[in-house]
N, CA, C and O atoms as a printed pandas DataFrame, in Angstrom:
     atom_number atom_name residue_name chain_id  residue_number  x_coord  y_coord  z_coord
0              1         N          UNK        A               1    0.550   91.049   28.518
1              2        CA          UNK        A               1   -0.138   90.172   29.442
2              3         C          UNK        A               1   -0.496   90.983   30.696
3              4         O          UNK        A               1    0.194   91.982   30.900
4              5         N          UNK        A               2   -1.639   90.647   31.706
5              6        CA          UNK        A               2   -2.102   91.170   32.652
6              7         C          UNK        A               2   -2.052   90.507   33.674
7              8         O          UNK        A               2   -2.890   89.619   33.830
8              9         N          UNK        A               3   -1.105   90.736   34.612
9             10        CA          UNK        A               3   -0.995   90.141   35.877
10            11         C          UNK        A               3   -2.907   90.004   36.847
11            12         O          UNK        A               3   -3.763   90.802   37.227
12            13         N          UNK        A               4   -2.706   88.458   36.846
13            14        CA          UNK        A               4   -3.610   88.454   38.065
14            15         C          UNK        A               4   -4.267   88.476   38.902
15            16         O          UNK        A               4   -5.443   88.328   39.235
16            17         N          UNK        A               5   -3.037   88.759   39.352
17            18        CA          UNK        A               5   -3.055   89.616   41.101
18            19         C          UNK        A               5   -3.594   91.203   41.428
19            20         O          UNK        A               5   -4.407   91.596   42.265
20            21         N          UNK        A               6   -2.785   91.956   40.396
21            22        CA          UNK        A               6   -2.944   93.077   40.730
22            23         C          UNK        A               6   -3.636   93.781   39.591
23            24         O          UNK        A               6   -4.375   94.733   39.842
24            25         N          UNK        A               7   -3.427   93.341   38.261
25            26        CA          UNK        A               7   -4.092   93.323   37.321
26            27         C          UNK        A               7   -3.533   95.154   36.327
27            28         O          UNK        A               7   -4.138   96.083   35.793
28            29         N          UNK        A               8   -1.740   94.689   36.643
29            30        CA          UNK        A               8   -1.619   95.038   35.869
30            31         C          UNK        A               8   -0.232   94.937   34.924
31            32         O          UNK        A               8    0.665   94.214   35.355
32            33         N          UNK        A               9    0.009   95.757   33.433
33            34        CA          UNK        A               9    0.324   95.074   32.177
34            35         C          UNK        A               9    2.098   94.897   32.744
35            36         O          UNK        A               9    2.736   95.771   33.330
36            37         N          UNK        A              10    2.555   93.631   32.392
37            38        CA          UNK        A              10    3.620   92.759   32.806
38            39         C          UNK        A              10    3.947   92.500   31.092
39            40         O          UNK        A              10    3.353   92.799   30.057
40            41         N          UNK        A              11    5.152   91.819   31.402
41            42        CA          UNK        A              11    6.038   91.703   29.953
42            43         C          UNK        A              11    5.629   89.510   29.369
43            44         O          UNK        A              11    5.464   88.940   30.448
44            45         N          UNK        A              12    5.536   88.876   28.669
45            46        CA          UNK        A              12    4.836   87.663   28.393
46            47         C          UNK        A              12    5.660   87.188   28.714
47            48         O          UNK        A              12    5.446   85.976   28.694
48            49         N          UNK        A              13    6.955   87.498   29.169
49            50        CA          UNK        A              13    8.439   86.344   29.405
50            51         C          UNK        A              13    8.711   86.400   30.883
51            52         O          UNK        A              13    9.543   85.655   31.399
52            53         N          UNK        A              14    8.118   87.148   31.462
53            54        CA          UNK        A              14    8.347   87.307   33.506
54            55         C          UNK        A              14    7.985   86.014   34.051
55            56         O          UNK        A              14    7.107   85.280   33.597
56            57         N          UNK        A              15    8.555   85.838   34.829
57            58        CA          UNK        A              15    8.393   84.545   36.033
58            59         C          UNK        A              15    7.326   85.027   37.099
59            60         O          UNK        A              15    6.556   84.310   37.739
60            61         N          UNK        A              16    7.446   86.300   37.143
61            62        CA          UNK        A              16    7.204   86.979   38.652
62            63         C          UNK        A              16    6.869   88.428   38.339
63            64         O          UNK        A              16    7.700   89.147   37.784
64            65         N          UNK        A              17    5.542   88.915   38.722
65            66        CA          UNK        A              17    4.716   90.202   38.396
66            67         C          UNK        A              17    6.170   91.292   39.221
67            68         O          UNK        A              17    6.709   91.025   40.295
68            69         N          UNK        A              18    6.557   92.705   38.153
69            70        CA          UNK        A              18    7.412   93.296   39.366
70            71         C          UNK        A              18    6.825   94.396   40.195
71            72         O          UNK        A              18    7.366   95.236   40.914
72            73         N          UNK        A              19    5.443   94.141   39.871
73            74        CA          UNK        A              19    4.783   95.053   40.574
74            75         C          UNK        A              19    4.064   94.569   42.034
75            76         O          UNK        A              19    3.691   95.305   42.947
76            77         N          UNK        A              20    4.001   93.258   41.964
77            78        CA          UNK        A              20    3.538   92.985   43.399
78            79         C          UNK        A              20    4.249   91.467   43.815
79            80         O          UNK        A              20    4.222   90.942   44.929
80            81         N          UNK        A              21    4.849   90.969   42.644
81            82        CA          UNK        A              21    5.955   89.841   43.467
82            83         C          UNK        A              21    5.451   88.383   43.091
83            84         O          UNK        A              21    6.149   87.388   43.285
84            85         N          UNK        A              22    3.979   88.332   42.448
85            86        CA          UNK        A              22    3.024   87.321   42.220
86            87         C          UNK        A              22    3.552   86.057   41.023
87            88         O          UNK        A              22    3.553   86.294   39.815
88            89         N          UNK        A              23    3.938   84.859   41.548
89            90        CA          UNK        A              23    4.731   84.198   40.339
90            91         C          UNK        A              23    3.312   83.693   39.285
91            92         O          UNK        A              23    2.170   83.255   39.422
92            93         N          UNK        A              24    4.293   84.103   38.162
93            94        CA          UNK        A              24    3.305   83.816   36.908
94            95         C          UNK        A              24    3.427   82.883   35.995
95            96         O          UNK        A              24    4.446   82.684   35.334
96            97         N          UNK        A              25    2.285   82.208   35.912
97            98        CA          UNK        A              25    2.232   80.919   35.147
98            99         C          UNK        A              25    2.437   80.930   33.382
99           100         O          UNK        A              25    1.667   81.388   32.538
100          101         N          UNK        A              26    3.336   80.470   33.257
101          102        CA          UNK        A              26    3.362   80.243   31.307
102          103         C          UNK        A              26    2.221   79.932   31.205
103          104         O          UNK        A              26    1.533   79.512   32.135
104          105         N          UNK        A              27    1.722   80.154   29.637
105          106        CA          UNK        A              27    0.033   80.153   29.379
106          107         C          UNK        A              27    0.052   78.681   28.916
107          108         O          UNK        A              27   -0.980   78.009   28.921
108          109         N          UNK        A              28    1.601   78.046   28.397
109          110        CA          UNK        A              28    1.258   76.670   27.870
110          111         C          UNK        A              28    1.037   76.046   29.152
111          112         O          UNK        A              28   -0.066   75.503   29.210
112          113         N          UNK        A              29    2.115   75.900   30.763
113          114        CA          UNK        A              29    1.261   75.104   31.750
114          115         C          UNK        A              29    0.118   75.465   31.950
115          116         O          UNK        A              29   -0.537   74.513   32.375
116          117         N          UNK        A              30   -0.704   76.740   31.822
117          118        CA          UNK        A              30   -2.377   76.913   32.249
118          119         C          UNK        A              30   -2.880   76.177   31.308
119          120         O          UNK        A              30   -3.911   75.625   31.692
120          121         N          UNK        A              31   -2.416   75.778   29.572
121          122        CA          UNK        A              31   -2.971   74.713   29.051
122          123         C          UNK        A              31   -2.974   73.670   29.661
123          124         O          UNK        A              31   -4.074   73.263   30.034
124          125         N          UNK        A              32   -1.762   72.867   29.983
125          126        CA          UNK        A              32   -1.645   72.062   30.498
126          127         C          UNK        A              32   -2.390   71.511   31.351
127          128         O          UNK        A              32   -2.799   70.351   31.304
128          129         N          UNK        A              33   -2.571   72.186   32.047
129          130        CA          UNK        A              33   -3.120   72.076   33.482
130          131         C          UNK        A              33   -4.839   72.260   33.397
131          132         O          UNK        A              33   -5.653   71.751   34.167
132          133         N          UNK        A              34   -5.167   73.278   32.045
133          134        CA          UNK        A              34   -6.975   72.824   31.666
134          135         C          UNK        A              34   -6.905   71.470   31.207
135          136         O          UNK        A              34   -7.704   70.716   31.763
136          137         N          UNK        A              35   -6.102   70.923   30.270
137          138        CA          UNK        A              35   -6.516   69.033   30.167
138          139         C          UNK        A              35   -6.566   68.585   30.969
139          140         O          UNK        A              35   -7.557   67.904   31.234
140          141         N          UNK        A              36   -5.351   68.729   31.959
141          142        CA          UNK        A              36   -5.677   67.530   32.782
142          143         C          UNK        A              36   -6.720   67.858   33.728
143          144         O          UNK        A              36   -7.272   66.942   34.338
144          145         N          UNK        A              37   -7.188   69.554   33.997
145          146        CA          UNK        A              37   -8.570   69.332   35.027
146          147         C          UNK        A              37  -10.018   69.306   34.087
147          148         O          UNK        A              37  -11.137   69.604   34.505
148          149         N          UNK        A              38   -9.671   68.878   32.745
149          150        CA          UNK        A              38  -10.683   68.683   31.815
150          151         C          UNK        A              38  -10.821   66.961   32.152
151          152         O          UNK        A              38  -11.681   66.433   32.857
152          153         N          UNK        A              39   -9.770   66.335   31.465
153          154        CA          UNK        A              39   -9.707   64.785   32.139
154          155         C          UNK        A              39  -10.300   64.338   33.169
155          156         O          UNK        A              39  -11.070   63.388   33.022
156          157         N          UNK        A              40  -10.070   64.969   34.604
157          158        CA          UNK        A              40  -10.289   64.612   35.808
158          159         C          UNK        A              40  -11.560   64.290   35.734
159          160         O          UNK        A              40  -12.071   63.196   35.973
160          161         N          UNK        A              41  -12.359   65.859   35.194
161          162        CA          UNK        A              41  -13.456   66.255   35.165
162          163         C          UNK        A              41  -14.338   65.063   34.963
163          164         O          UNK        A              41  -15.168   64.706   35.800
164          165         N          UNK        A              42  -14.063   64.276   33.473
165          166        CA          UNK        A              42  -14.540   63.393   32.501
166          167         C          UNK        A              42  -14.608   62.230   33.568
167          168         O          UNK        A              42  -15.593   61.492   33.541
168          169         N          UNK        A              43  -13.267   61.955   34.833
169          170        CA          UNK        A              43  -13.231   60.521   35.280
170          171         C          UNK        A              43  -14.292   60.595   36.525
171          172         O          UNK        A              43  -14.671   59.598   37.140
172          173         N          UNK        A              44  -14.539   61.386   36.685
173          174        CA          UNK        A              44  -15.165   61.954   37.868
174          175         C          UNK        A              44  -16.784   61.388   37.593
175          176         O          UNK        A              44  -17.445   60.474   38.086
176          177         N          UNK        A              45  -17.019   62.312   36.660
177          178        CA          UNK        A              45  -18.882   62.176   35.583
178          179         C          UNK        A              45  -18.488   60.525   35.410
179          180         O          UNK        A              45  -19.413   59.766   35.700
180          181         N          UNK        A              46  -17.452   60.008   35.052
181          182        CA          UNK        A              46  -17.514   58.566   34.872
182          183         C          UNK        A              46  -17.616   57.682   36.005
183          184         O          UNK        A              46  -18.263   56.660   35.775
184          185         N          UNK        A              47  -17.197   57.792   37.045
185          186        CA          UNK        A              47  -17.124   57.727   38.452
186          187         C          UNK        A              47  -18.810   57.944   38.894
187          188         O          UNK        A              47  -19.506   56.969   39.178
188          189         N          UNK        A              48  -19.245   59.093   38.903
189          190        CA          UNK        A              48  -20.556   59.146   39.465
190          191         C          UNK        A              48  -21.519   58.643   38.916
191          192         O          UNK        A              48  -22.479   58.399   39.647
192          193         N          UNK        A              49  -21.646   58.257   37.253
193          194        CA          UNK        A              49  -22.233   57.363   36.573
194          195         C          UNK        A              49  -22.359   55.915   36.953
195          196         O          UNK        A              49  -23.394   55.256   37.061
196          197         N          UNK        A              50  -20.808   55.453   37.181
197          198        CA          UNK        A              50  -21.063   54.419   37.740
198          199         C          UNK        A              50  -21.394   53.783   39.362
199          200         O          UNK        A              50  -21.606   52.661   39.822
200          201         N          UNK        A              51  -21.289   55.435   40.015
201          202        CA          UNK        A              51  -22.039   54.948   41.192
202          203         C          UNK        A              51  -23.225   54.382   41.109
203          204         O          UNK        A              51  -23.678   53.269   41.375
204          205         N          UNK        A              52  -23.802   55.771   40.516
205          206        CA          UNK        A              52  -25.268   55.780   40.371
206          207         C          UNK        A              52  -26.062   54.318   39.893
207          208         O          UNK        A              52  -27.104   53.976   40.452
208          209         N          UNK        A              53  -25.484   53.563   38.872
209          210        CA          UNK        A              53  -25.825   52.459   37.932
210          211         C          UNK        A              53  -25.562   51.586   38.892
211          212         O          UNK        A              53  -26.488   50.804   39.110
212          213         N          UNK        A              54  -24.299   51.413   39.750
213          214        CA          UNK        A              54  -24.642   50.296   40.830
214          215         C          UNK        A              54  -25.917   50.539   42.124
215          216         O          UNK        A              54  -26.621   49.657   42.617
216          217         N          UNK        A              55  -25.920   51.747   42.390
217          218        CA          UNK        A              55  -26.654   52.110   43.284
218          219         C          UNK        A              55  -28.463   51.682   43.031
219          220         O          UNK        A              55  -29.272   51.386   43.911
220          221         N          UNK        A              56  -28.703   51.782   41.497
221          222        CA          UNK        A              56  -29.604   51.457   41.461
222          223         C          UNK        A              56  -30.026   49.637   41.166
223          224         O          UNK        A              56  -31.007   48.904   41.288
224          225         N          UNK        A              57  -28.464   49.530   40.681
225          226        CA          UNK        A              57  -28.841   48.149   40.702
226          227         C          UNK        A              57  -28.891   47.287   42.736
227          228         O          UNK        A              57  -29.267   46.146   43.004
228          229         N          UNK        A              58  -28.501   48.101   43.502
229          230        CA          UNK        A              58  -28.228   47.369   44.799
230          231         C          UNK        A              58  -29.781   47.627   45.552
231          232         O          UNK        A              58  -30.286   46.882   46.392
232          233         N          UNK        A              59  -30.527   49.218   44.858
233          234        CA          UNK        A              59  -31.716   49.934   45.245
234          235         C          UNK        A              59  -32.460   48.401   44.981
235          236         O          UNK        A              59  -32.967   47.614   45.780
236          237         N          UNK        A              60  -32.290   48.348   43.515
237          238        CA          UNK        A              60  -33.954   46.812   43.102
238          239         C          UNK        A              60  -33.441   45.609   43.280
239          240         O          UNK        A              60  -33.958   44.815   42.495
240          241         N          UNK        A              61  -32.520   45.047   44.081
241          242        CA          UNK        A              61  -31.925   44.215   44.938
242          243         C          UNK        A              61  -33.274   44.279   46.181
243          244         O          UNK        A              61  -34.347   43.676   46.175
244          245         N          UNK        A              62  -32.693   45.284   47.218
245          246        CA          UNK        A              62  -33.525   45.833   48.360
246          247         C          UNK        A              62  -34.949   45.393   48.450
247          248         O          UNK        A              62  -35.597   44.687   49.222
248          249         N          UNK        A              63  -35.270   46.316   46.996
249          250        CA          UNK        A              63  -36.646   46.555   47.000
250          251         C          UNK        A              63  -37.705   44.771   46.940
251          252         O          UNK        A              63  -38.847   44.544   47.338
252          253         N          UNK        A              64  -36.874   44.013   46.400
253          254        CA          UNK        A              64  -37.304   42.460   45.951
254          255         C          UNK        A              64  -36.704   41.633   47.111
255          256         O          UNK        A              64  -35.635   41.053   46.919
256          257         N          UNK        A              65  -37.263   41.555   48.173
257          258        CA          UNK        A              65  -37.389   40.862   49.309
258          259         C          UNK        A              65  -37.035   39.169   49.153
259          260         O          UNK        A              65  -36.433   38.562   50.039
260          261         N          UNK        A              66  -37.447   38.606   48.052
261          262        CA          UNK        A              66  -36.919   37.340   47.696
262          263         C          UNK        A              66  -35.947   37.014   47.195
263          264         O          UNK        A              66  -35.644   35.827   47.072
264          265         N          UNK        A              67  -35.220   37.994   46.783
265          266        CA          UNK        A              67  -33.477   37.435   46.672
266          267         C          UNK        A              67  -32.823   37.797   47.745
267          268         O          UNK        A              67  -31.836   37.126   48.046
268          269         N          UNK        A              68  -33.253   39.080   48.690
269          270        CA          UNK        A              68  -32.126   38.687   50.025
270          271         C          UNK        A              68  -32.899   38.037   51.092
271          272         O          UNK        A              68  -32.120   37.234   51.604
272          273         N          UNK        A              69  -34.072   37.973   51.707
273          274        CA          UNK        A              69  -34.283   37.490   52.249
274          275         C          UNK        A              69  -35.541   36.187   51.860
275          276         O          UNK        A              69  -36.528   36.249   51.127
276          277         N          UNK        A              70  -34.822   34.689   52.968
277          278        CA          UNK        A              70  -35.686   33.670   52.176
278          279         C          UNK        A              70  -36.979   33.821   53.411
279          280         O          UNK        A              70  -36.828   34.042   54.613
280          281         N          UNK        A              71  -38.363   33.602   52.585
281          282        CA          UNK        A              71  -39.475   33.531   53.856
282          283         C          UNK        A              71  -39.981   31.780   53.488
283          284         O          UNK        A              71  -40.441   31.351   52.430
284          285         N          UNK        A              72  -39.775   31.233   54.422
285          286        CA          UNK        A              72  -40.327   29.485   54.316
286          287         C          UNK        A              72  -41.953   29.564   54.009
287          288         O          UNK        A              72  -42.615   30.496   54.466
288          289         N          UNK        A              73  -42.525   28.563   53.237
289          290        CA          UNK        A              73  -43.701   28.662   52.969
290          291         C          UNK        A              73  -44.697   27.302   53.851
291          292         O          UNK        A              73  -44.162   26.224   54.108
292          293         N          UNK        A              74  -45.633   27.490   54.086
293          294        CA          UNK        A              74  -46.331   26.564   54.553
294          295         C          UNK        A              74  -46.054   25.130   54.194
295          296         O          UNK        A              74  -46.097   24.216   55.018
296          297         N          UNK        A              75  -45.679   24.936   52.518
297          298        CA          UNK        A              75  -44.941   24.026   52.252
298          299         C          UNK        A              75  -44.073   23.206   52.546
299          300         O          UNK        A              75  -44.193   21.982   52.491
300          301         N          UNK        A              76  -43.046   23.874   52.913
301          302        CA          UNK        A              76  -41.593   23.670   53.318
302          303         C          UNK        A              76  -41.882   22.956   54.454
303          304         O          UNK        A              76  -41.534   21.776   54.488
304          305         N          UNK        A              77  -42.654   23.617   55.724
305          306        CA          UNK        A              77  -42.803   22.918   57.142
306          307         C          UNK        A              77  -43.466   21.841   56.793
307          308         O          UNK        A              77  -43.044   20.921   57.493
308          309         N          UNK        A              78  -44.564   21.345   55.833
309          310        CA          UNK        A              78  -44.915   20.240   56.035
310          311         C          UNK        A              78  -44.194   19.205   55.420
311          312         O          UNK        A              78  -44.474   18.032   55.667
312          313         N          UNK        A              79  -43.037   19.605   54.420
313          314        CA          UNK        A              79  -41.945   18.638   53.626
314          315         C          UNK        A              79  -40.895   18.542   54.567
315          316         O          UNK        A              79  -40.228   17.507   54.573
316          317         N          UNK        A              80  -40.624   19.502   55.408
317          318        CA          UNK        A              80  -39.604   19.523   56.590
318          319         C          UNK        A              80  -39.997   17.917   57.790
319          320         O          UNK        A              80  -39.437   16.824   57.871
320          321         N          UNK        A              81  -41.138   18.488   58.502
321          322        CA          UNK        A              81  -41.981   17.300   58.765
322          323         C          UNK        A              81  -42.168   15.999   57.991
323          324         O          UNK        A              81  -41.922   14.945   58.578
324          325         N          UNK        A              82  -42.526   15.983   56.890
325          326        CA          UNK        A              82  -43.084   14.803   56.422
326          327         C          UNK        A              82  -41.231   13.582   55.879
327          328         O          UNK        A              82  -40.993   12.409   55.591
328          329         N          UNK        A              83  -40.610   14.615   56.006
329          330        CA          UNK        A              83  -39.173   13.733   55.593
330          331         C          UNK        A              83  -38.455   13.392   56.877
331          332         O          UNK        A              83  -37.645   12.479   56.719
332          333         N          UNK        A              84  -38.548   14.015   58.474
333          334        CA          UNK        A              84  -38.705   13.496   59.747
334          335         C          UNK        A              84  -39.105   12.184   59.861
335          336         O          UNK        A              84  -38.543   11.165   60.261
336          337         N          UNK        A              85  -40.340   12.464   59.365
337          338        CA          UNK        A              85  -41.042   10.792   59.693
338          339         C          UNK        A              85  -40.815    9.969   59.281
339          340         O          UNK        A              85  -40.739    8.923   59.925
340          341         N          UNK        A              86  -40.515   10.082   57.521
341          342        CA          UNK        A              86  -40.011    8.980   56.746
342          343         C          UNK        A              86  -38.609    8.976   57.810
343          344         O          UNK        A              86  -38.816    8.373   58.863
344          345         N          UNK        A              87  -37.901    9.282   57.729
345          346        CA          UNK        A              87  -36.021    9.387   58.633
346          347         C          UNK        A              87  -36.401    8.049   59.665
347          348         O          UNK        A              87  -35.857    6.944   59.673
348          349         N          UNK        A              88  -37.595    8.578   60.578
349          350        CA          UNK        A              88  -37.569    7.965   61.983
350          351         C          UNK        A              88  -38.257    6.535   61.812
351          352         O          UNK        A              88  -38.096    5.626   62.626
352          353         N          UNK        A              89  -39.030    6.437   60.680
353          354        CA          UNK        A              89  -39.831    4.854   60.051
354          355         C          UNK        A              89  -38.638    3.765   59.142
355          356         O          UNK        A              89  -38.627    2.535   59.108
356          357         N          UNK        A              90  -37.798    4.649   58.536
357          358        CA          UNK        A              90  -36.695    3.798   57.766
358          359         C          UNK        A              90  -35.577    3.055   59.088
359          360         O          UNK        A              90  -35.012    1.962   59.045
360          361         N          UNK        A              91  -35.530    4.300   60.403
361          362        CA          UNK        A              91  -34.449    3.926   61.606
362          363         C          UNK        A              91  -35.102    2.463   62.015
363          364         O          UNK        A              91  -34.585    1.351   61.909
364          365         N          UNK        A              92  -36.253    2.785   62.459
365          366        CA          UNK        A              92  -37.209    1.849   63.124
366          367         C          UNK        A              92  -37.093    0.118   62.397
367          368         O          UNK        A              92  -36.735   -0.910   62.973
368          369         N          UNK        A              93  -37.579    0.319   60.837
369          370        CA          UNK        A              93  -37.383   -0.492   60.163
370          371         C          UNK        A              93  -36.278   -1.438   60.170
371          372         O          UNK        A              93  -36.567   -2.628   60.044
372          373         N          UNK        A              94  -34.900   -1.056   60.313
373          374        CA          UNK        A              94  -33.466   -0.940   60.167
374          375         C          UNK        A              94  -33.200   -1.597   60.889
375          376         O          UNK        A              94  -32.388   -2.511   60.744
376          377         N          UNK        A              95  -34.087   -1.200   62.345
377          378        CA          UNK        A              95  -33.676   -1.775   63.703
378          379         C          UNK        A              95  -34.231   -3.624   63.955
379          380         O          UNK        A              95  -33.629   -4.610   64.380
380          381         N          UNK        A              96  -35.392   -3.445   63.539
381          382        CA          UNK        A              96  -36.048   -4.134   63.222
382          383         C          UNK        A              96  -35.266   -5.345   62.194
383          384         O          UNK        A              96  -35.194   -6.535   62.500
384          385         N          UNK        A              97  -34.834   -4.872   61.202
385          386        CA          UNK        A              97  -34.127   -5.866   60.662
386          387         C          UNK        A              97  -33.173   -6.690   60.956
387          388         O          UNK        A              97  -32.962   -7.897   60.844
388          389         N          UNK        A              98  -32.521   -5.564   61.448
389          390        CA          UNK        A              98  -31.323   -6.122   62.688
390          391         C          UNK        A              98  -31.336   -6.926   63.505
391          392         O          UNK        A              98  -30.518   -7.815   63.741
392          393         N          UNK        A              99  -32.242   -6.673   63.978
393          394        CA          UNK        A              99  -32.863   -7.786   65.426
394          395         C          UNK        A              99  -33.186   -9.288   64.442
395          396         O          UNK        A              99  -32.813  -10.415   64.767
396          397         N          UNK        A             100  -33.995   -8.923   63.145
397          398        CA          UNK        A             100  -34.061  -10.180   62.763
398          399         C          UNK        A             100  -33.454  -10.942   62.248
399          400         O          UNK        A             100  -33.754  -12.132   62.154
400          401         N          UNK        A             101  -32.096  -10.209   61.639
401          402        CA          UNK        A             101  -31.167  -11.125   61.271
402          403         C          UNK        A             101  -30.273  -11.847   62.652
403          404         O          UNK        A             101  -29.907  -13.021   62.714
404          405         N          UNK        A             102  -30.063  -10.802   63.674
405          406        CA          UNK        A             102  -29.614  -11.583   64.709
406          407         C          UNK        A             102  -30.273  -12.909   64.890
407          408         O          UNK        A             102  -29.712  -13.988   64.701
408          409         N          UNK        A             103  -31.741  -12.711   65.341
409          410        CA          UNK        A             103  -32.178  -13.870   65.709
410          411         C          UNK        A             103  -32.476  -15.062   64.733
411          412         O          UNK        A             103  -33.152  -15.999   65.160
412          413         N          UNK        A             104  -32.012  -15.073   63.461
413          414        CA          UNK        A             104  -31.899  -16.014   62.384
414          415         C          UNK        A             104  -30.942  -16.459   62.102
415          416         O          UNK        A             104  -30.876  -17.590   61.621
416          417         N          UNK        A             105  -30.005  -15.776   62.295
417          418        CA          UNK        A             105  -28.271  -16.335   62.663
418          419         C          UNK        A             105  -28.045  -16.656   63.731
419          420         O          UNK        A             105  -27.564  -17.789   63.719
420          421         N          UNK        A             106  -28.111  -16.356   64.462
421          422        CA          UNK        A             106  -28.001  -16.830   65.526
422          423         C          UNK        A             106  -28.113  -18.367   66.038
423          424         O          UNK        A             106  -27.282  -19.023   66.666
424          425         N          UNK        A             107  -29.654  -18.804   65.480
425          426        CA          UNK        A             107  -29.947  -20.135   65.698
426          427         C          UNK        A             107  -30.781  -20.372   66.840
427          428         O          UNK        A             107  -31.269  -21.485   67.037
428          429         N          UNK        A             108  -31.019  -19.193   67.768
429          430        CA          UNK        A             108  -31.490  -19.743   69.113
430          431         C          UNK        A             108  -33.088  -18.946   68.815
431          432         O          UNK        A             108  -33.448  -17.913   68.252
432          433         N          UNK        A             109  -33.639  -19.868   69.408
433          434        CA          UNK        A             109  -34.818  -19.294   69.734
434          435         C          UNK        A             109  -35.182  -17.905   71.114
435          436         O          UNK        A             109  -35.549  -18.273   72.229
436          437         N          UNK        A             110  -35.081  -17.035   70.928
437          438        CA          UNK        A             110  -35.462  -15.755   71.881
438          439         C          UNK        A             110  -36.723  -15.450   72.656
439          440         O          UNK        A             110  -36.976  -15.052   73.793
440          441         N          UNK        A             111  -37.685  -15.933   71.154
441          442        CA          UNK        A             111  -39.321  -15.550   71.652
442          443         C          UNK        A             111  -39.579  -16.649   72.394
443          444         O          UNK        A             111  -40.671  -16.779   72.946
């Protein structure tokens, strides 16, 4: 085996190069240790995939002005209006009734 560090020939069973002091990794943890930065790797690409896929779904959100923002249509103000009036003709009415049942129960003449 070939140290490293200094890059040179060491025995496959050393802990520690004795030529410059450099601790040396068993080749099964450098396996080890490629899966799991193979894994990472994989969650990562999976991770930025799914940024990306929300990102574009939040992008054509943005871009379509009528699902986040509402714009009232010429419509609306005159149904806004026109259900005002009915409101203030049914009060009127109401009032009106009122008064006439008073003055029919009542018994007395007013007018």
């Amino acid at each position: 085996m070939i140290c490293p560090e200094c890059s040179e020939e060491i025995k496959d069973s050393v802990s520690y190069c004795p030529y410059c002091g450099i601790k040396i990794q068993l080749q099964e943890n450098k396996d080890e240790k490629d899966l799991k930065i193979k894994e990472l790797e994989k969650k990562v690409t999976n991770l930025e995939h799914d940024l990306n896929r929300n990102n574009n779904f939040f992008n054509r959100l943005e871009k379509d002005n009528s699902l986040i923002q509402y714009k009232p249509s010429k419509n609306d103000n005159i149904i806004s209006k026109t259900c005002c009036i009915i409101c203030i003709v049914w009060i009127i009415f109401m009032i009106l009734m009122l008064i006439v049942m008073v003055i029919h129960f009542s018994g007395k003449n007013v007018i």
